[in-house]
C-alpha positions in Angstrom: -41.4 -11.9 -66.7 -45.1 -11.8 -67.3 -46.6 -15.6 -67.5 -49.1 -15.9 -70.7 -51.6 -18.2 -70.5 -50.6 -21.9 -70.8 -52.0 -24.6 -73.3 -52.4 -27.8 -72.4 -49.3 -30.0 -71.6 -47.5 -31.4 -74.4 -44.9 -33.8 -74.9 -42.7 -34.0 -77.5 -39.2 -36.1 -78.0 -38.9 -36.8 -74.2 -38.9 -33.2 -72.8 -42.0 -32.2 -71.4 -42.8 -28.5 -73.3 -45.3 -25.7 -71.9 -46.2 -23.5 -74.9 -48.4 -20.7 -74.5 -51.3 -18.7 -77.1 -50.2 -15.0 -77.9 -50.7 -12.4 -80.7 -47.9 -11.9 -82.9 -44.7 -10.9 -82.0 -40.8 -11.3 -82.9 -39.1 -12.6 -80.1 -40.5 -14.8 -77.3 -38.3 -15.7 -73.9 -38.2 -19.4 -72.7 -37.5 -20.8 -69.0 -35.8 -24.1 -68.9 -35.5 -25.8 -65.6 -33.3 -29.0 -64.4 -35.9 -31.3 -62.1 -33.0 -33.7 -61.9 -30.4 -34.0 -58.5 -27.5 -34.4 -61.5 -26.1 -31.5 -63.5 -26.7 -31.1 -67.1 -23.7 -30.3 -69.4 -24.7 -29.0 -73.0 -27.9 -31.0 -73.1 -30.1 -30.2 -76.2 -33.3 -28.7 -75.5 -36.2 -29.6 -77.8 -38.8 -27.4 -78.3 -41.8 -27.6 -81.5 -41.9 -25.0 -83.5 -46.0 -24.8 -83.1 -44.8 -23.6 -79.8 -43.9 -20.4 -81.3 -47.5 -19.8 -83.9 -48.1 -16.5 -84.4 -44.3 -15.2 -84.1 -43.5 -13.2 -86.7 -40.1 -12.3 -89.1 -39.2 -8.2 -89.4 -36.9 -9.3 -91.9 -38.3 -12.2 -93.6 -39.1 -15.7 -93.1 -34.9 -16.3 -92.5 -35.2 -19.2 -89.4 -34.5 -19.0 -85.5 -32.1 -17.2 -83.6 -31.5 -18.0 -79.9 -30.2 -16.2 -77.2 -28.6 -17.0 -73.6 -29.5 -14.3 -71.3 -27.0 -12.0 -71.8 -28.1 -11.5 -75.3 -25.0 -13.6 -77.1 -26.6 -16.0 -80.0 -25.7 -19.8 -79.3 -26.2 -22.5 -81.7 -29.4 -24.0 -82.7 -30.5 -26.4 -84.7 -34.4 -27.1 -86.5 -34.8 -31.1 -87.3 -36.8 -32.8 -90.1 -39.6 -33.0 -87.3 -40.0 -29.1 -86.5 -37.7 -29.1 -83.3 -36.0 -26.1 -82.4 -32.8 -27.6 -80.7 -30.1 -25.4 -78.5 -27.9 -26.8 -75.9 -28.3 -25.6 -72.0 -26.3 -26.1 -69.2 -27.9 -26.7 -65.8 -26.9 -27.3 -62.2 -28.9 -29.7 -60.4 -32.8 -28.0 -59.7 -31.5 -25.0 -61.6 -32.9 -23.0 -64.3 -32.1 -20.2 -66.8 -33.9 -18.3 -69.3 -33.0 -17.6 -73.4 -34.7 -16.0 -75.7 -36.3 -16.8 -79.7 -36.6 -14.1 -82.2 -37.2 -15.1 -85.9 -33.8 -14.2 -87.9 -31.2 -15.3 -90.2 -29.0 -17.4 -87.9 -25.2 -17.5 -87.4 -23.3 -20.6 -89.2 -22.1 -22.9 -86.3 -19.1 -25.4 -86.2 -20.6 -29.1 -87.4 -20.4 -31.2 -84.3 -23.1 -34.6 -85.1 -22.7 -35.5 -88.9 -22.5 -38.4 -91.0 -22.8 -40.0 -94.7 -23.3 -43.3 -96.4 -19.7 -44.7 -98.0 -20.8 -46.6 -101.2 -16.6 -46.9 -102.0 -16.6 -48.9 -98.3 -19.3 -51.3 -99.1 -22.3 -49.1 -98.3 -21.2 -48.4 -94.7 -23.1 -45.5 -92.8 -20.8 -43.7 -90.5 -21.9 -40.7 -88.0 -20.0 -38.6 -85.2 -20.5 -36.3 -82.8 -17.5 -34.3 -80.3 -17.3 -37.7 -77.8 -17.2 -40.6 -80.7 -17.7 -42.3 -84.0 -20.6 -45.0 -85.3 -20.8 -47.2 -88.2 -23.6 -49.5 -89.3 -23.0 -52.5 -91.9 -25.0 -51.8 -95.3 -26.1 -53.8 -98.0 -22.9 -54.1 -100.3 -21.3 -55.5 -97.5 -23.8 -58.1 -96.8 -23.5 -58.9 -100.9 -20.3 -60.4 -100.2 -21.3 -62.8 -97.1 -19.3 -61.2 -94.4 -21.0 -61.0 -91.3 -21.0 -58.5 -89.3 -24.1 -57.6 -87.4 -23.9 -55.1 -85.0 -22.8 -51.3 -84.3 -19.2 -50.8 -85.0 -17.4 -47.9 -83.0 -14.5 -45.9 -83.9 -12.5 -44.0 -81.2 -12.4 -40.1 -81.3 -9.8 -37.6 -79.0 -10.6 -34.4 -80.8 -14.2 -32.7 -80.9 -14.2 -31.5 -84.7 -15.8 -34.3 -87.5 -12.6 -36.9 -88.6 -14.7 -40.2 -90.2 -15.1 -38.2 -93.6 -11.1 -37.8 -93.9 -10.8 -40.9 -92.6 -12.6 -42.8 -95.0 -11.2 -40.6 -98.0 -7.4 -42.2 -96.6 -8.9 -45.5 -95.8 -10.5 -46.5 -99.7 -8.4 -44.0 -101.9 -7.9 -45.7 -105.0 -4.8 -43.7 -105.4 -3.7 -45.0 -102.4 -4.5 -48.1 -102.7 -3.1 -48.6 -106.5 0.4 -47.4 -104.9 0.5 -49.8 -102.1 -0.4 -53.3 -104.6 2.2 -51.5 -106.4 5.0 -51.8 -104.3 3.9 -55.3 -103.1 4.3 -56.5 -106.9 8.0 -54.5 -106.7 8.4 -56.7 -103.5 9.2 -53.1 -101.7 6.7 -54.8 -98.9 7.9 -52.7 -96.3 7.1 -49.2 -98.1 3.8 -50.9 -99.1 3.1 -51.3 -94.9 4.3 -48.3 -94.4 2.0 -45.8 -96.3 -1.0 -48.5 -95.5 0.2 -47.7 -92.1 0.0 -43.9 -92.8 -3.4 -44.0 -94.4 -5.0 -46.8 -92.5 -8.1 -45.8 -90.0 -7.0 -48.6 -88.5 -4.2 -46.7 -87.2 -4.2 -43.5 -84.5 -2.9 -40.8 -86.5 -3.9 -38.3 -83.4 -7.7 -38.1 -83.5 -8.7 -41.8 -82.7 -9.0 -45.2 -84.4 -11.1 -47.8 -85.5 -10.0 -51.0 -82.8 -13.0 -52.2 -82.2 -14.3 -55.5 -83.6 -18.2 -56.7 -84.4 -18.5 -59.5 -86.5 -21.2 -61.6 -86.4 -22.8 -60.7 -82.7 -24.5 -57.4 -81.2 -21.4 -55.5 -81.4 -21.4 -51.7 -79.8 -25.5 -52.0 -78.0 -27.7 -53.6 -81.2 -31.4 -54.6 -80.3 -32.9 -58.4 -81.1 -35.8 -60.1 -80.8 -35.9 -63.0 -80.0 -37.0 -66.8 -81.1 -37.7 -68.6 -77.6 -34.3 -68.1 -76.5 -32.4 -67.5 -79.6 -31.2 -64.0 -80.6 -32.6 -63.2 -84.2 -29.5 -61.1 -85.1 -30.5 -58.5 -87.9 -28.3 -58.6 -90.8 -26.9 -55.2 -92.7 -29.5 -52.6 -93.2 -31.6 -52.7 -96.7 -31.8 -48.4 -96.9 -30.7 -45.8 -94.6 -32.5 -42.1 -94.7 -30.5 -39.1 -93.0 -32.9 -37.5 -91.7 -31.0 -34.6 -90.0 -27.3 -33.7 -90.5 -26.2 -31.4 -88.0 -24.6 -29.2 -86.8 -25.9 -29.9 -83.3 -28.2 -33.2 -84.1 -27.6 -36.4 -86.5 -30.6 -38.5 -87.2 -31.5 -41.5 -89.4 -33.8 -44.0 -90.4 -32.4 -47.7 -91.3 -34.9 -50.2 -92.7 -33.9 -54.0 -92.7 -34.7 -56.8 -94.9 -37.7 -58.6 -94.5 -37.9 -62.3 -92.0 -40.2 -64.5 -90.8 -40.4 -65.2 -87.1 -42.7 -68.3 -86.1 -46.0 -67.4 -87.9 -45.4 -64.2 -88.7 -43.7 -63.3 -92.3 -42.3 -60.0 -94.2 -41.7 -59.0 -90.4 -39.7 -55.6 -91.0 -37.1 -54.0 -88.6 -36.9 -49.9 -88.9 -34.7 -48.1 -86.6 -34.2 -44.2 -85.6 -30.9 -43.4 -84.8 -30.4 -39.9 -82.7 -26.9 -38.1 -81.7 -26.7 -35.3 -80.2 -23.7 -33.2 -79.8 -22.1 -33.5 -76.2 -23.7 -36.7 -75.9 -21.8 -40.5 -74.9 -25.4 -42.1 -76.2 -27.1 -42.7 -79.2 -31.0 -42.4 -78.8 -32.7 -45.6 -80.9 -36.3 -45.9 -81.2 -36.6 -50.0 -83.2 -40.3 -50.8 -85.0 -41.3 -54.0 -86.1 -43.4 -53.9 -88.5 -45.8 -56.8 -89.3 -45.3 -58.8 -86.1 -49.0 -59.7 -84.4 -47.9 -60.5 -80.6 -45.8 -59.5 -78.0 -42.0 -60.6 -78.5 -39.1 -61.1 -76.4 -36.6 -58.5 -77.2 -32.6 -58.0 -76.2 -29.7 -55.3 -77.0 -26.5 -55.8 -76.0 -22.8 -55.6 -75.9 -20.2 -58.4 -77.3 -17.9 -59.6 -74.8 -14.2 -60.4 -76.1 -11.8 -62.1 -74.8 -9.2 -59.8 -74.1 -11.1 -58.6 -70.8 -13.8 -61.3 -70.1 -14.7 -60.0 -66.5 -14.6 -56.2 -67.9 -18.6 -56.2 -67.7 -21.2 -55.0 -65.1 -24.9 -54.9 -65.7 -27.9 -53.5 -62.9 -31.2 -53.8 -63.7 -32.9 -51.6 -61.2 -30.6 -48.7 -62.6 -30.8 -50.0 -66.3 -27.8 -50.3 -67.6 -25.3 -52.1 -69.1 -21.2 -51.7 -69.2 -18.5 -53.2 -70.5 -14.9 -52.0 -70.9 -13.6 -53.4 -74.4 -9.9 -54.1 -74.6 -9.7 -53.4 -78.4 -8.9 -55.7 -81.0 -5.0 -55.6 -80.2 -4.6 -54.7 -76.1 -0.5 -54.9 -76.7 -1.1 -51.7 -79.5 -1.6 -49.0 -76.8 -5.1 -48.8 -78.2 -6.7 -47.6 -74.7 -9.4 -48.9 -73.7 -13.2 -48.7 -75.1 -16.2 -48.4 -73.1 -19.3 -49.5 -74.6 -22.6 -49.1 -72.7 -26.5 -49.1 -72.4 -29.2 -47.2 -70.6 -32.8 -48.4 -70.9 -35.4 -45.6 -71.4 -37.9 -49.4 -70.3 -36.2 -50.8 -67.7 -35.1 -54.3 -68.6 -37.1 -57.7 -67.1 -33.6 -58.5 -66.5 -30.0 -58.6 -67.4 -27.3 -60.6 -67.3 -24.2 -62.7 -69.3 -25.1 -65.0 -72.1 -21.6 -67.2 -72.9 -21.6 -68.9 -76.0 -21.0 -72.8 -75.7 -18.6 -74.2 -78.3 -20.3 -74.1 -81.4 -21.5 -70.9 -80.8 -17.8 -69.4 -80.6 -17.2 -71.4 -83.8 -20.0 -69.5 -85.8 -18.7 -66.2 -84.3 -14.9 -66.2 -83.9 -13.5 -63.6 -81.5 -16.3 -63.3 -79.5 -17.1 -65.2 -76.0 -20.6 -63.9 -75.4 -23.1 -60.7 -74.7 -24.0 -59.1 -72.2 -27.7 -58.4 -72.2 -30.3 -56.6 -71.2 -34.2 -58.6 -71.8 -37.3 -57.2 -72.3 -40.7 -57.6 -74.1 -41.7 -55.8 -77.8 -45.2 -54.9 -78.0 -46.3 -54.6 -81.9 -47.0 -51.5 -82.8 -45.1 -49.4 -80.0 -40.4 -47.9 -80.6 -38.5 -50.2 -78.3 -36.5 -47.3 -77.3 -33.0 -47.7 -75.5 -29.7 -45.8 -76.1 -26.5 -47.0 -76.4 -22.5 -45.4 -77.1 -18.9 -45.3 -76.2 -15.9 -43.8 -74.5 -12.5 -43.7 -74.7 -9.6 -43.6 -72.2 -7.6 -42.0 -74.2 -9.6 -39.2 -74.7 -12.5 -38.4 -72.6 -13.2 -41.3 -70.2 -11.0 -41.9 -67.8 -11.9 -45.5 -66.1 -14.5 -47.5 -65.4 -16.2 -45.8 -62.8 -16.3 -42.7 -64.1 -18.0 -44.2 -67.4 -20.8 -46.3 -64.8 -21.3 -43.1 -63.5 -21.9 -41.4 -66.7 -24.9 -43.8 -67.4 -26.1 -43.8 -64.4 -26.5 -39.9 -64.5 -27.9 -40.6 -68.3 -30.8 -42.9 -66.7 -31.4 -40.0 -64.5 -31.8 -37.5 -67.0 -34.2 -39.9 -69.0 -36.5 -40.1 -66.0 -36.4 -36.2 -65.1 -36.3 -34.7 -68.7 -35.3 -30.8 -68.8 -38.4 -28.7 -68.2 -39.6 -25.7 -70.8 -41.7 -22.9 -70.7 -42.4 -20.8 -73.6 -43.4 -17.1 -72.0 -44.6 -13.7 -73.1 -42.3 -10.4 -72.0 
C-alpha cells in the first residue's frame, strides 16, 4: 500500500481519523488498528465523509459501499452528522484493512432502531441486537405519574421486537376484548389473552421487568442542588436523528427549571446505540446554567438484591445486578451499568432515609457515580443492560464487560484513510 500524504490529525466522535489529500478517484483503502490490550467485537468505526473529498461516483452519486479485504461488502451506515459507520473486529494491537468505493449499497438487516409511541403516552423506545430502552415522554408526565429515569426492556433474540411489542401491548382491539370479558365476568379469559399480549410477559424474545419510577432508573444523569438530586422529569421533544440499521441516535430536550439563580436552565441529551453494543453513548448539555455544577448518573437499587451493587472509581464504573420487578417469575436477572468517559470525583451508595422511600416506593437508593458540569461543555457517560437469560451470563462477566468498555474509551480504534 502506498501512504498519501497525511492532513493534519482530526478527531471526530471519539476515534482518532488520519485522512489524507488526493486527486479524484473511486475507491480509497482504509487501515484500522486496535491500540487497546482487549479485543474488539463488531465495533463501529466512524470515519467523516470530508475524509473521502475528491472521490468520485462511475455510476452516480448512489452512497458508500465498504469492503473487508477479501472484497465481500459488509454493512455500513452514513449518520445525520456525515459519518461513514461499518463494524470491524480486532484482536488486541491488531489491524486490518477495507476498502470505500462510491456505489449503491446493499440493504442490511435493521439492528439499532426506534420510534416515539404517541398510543403509550409519548414513550420513546429504541433497540439494538443486546437490549431495549425507553424514555418517559410528555403525555405521560400529563397524567402525574412519575417516572424519571431510563426504563429497560430485556431482549434474547438479535432482530428488532419493541415495535411488535408495543403494537400487542396498546391494541385497542385487544384491549376492547379483554374489558369485554371482565364486564361478562369471564375474568380468567380476560387474564389470559392480557397474558398473551402483555410485554410484560416473555413470549420468547424478552420482557419488560424492570421498574423506574420516580428515581434514576436504568443510568440517568442529575445535577445537583448542594446535595440534592434535581431529577429531570419526562422529556419535552425527542428528535431521531439516525435510525439505523447499524446506529440509533436522538436528541431529547427537557422542560425548562431554575436551579439557585439561574432560571429557564434547559437539559438536552444525545442518545447513541450502536449495534453490538451493551452501552448507550449520552452526551447531556445544560443550557443557561452560568457556573460549574455538581452532577450524578446512576442506577436505582431495589430491594429484591440490595447488596447486588459494585462501584470503582479508578476504573469508572458502576454495576448493579437488578432482580426484576417479580424475582419468583423466572424473570433472570438484569444487569444495569455505567462507564464514565470523565472519571467520576467519586462513587458510592446513596440510601434513602424514610421519607425518601415514601416519595419513591420500591426503591431503597442509587448507586452513584459524582462529578462536576462545566457550562457550556456534553457531560458524556454511557450506560446499558444485560440479561442472564440471554447474553450475560453473571456478574463477573458483565464487570468485565465494562471494564473492557472503559478500555476501549481510553484507546479508541485507530484509522487511516490511504491511496492504492
Amino acid at each position: 500500500m502506498k501512504n498519501i500524504r497525511l492532513n493534519p490529525l482530526l478527531l471526530v466522535g471519539g476515534w482518532l481519523v488520519l485522512y489524507g489529500c488526493a486527486g479524484s478517484k473511486s475507491s480509497m483503502s482504509v487501515r484500522v488498528k486496535n491500540p487497546a490490550s482487549v479485543s474488539r467485537e463488531q465495533e463501529l468505526v466512524e470515519i467523516p465523509l470530508a475524509s473521502f473529498k475528491g472521490m468520485h461516483a462511475e455510476r452516480g452519486d448512489e452512497g458508500w459501499i465498504v469492503l473487508d479485504r477479501n472484497g465481500r461488502q459488509i454493512p455500513s451506515q452514513v449518520t445525520h452528522d456525515s459519518l461513514l459507520l461499518f463494524p470491524v473486529t480486532l484482536s488486541p494491537l491488531a489491524s486490518d484493512t477495507y476498502r470505500i468505493e462510491r456505489g449503491k449499497p446493499d440493504k442490511y438487516e435493521m439492528v439499532a432502531c426506534g420510534n416515539v409511541y404517541p398510543n403509550r403516552l409519548d414513550d420513546v423506545a429504541w433497540e439494538n441486537d443486546k437490549a431495549g430502552y425507553r424514555a418517559y415522554g410528555p403525555a405521560l408526565q400529563r397524567t402525574g405519574e412519575k417516572a424519571y429515569g431510563y426504563d429497560v426492556f430485556t431482549k434474547s433474540v438479535a432482530y428488532p421486537v419493541l415495535e411488535r411489542r408495543y403494537q400487542m401491548e396498546t391494541s385497542s382491539e385487544i384491549l376492547s376484548r379483554i374489558s369485554e370479558l371482565r364486564k361478562q365476568g369471564k375474568k380468567n379469559e380476560a387474564d389470559s389473552l392480557r397474558n398473551a399480549t402483555s410485554y410484560h410477559v416473555d413470549h420468547g424474545n424478552g420482557m419488560d421487568c424492570y421498574n423506574v419510577g420516580p428515581t434514576l432508573g436504568g443510568g440517568t444523569a442529575a445535577l445537583l442542588h448542594g446535595t440534592d438530586i434535581i431529577y429531570p422529569y419526562c422529556y419535552q421533544h425527542v428528535e431521531i436523528l439516525d435510525n439505523g440499521p447499524l446506529r440509533f441516535c436522538m436528541r431529547l430536550r427537557y422542560h425548562p427549571f431554575s436551579l439557585a439563580a439561574d432560571s429557564g436552565v434547559v437539559e438536552t441529551r444525545k442518545i447513541t446505540l450502536d449495534a453490538g453494543s451493551h452501552l448507550n453513548k449520552t452526551e447531556v448539555i445544560y443550557n443557561r446554567l452560568s457556573k460549574p455544577t455538581g452532577i450524578v448518573a446512576g442506577i436505582v437499587l431495589h430491594p429484591q438484591n440490595p447488596d447486588g451493587y459494585f462501584y470503582n472509581t479508578e476504573k469508572g464504573i458502576l454495576v448493579y445486578a437488578d432482580s426484576t420487578n417479580n424475582k419468583r417469575n423466572n424473570n433472570g436477572v438484569i444487569y444495569v451499568g455505567l462507564v464514565f468517559g470523565q472519571y467520576p470525583d467519586s462513587t458510592g451508595v446513596r440510601w434513602f432515609d424514610d421519607a425518601e422511600k415514601k416519595k419513591r416506593p420500591g426503591a431503597l437508593g442509587h448507586v452513584l457515580g459524582y462529578g462536576t458540569y462545566y457550562p457550556g461543555t456534553a457531560y458524556t457517560y454511557y450506560w446499558g443492560s444485560g440479561w442472564s437469560k440471554s447474553n450475560m451470563r453473571d456478574m463477573n462477566a458483565w464487570k468485565n464487560y465494562l471494564q473492557e468498555y472503559a478500555e476501549k474509551i481510553k484507546h479508541p480504534v485507530l484509522v487511516e484513510v490511504d491511496r492504492k
